[in-house]
N, C-alpha and C positions, 0 to 999 in steps of 0.2 A: 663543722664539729660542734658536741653540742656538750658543753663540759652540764655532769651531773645531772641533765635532762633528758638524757634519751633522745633518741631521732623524732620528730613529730611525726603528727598521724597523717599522711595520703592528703596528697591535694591542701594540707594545712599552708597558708601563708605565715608563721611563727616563724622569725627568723633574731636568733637572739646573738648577741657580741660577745667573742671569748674572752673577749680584752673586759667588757662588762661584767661579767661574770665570774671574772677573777678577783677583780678590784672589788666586789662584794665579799668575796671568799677571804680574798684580806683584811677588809675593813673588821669584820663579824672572827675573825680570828685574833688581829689586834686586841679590838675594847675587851673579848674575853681575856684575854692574855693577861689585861690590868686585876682583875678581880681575882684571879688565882696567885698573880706578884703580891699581892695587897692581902688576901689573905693568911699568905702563907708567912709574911713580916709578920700579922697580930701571931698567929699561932706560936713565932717563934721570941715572942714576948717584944718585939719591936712597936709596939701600936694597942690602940684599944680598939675592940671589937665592934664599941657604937661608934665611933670614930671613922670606921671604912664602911657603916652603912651607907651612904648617900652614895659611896663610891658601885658598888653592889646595884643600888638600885638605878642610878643611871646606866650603866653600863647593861644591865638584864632588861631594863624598859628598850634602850636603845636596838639591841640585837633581839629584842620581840617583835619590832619592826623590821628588821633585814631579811627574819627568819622569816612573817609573815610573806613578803617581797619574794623571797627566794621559793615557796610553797609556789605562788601565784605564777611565776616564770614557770615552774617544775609542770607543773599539771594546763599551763598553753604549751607546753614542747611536747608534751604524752606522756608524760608521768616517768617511770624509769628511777633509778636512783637518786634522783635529786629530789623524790619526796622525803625519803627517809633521810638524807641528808637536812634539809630542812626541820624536820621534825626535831633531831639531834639537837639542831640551833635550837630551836624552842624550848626545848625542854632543859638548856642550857641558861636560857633566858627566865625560863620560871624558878629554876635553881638558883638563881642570881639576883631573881627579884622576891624570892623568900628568905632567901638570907639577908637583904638588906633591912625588909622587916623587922626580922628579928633580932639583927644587931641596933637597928633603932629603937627599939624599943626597950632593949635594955636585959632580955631576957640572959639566960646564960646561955652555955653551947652545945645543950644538951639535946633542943632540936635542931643545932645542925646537924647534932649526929642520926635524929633520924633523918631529917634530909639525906643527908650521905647516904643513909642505907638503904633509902628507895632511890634513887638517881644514879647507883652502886647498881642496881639489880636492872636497871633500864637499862644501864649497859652493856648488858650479857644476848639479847636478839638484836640489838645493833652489831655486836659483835660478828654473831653467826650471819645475819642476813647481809654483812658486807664482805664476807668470806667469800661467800656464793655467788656474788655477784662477778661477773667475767672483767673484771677492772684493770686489768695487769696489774701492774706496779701501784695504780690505787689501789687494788684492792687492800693488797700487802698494809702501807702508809695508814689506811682509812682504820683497818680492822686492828692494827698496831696502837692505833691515837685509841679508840674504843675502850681496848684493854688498859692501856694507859688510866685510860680517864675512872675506870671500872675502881682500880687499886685505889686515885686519888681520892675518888667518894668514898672507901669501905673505909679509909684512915680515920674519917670524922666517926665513925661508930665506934670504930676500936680506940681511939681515942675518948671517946666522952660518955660514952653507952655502956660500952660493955670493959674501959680502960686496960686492956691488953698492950698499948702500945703509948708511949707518950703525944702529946698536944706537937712539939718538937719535930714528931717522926713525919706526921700528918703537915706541920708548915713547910718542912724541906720537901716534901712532896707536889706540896701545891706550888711552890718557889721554881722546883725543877721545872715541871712540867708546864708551867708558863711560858718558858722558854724552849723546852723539846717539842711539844706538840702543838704550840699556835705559836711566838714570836718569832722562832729559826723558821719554821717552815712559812710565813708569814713575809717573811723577809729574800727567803729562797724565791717565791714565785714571783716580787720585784725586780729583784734585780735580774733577774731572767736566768740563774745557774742551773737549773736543769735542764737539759734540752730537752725532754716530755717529762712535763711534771705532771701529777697523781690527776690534778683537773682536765688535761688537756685528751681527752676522748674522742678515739675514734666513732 
């Protein structure tokens, strides 16, 4: 089984560890987990903004290497969903490491809020194209986390851009989903409580 990599191509010797593959899946959903807990305290006035830079930028450097890693496994196995899985990370990872940027530097959060609203709009063909994909029960979890993530960015614009919604609405969001979409499920494929969890592909 070849979780997020597709079956390799004919006669390939590629033969990659579920067990490995998972424990990255984890890892790379963990350190994200921190940067969304951590943002979402500053927003909700618990912390200063340059204060959780470094945190930002370790964590987005870190998972630009797992993302990198996980690309490289994807496309020796023949490509398949675990590119755009990868990519996802990356562009998770460049989100993470421009936000640290710019809360070191001192700037305000008014480019996070365009961050948000390009990183908001990346999420909308992750969406569809993990829809389509024949994933079972991944799919469902995959394209569920997407839209998730979709709302979490568009909060930094309506919050600071275009202020429709409060700084408050936008930290419980990022606060939430720390924990529903990468530490629970994070935790879930640990301890072993699903018997076919989202990764585990036929």
């Amino acid at each position: 089984m070849y979780p997020y990599f597709g079956a390799p191509p004919r006669g390939s010797e590629v033969s990659i560890s579920i067990d490995a593959a998972e424990a990255l899946v984890v890892a790379v959903m963990a350190f994200f987990g921190a940067p969304f807990f951590v943002l979402g305290l500053v927003l909700l006035g618990r912390g200063a903004l340059r204060d959780a830079g470094p945190i930002f930028l370790a964590c987005g450097g870190l998972n630009g290497i797992l993302g990198l890693f996980l690309l490289f496994l994807s496309l020796q196995a023949g490509g398949g969903v675990g590119i755009a899985i990868a990519s996802l990370v990356l562009i998770f990872a460049t989100t993470w490491v421009s936000a640290g940027i710019v809360a070191m530097r001192g700037y305000d959060a008014a480019p996070l809020g365009s961050l948000g609203l390009f990183y908001g709009i990346t999420m909308v063909p992750f969406a569809v194209f993990l829809w389509q994909d024949p994933l079972g029960f991944g799919r469902i979890w995959l394209t569920m986390n997407a839209i998730l993530w979709l709302w979490v960015f568009f909060t930094l614009p309506l919050a600071f851009l275009f202020k429709v919604i409060s700084a408050k609405v936008a930290g419980w969001s990022f606060l939430v989903e720390a924990f529903i979409t990468l530490w629970i499920p994070a935790a879930i494929i640990i301890i072993g409580s699903v018997v076919s969890p989202p990764f585990n592909l036929p």
